[in-house]
C-alpha angles and dihedrals in degrees: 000000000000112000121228090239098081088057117090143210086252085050094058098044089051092043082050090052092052095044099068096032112018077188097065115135121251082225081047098049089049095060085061095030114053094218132098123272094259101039081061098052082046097055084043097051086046094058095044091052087048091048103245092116105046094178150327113255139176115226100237122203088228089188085061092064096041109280098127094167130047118170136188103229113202104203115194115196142169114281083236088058108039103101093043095051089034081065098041089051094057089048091073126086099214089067111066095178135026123189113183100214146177121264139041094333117050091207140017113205129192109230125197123196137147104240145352091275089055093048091049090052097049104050096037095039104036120010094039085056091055109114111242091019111124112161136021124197119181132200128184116234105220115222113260119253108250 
């Protein structure tokens, strides 16, 4: 495990940059990092090969390309069960994350469909067949003000 030690101030102003735009420029991270262009994409290319940059990612209006519902799906299995359905959950595309937790659901998962008879389908025909799988609770996730 890396220790936060190696990483820098100029690390952490440079992870800040690419966290909210993975696109930024290396000319426009050096008018807030007062480093050379290479010594940036250095510095970037360290942090990806020890693990503190796992990718680079766009941010997609999903609702825009005609994924009306998205849900957050709380899964609650039996202890037994919970890797093997950890790994058959994150075999779906209709799930995009799923984060095993503490508490009455073992994972939430973040589900992405285009519309109510999708989501029927998915959850009666395909997650409440799931083996190990013994509740399902869903909650809508309700489209951010812009």
């Amino acid at each position: 495990m890396v220790t936060t030690d190696k990483i820098d101030e100029n690390d952490r102003k440079i992870i800040e940059i690419l966290s909210s735009n993975a696109r930024t420029s290396l000319r426009d991270i050096k008018k807030k990092v007062d480093l050379s262009p290479s010594s940036i994409r250095n510095r970037m290319e360290r942090l990806v090969s020890i693990g503190v940059i796992k990718r680079y990612t766009v941010d997609v209006d999903y609702r825009k390309i005609g994924y009306d519902i998205q849900v957050l799906a709380l899964i609650a299995s039996k202890p037994s069960e919970s890797d093997t359905l950890c790994q058959t959950l994150s075999k779906y595309d209709e799930i995009c994350e799923v984060h095993r937790t503490t508490g009455p659901a073992n994972f939430i998962c973040m589900v992405r469909v285009r519309d109510i008879g999708e989501l029927t389908k998915f959850i009666t025909g395909e997650l409440e067949k799931l083996h190990g799988v013994e509740r399902i609770e869903t909650m809508f996730v309700l489209p951010q003000n812009e």
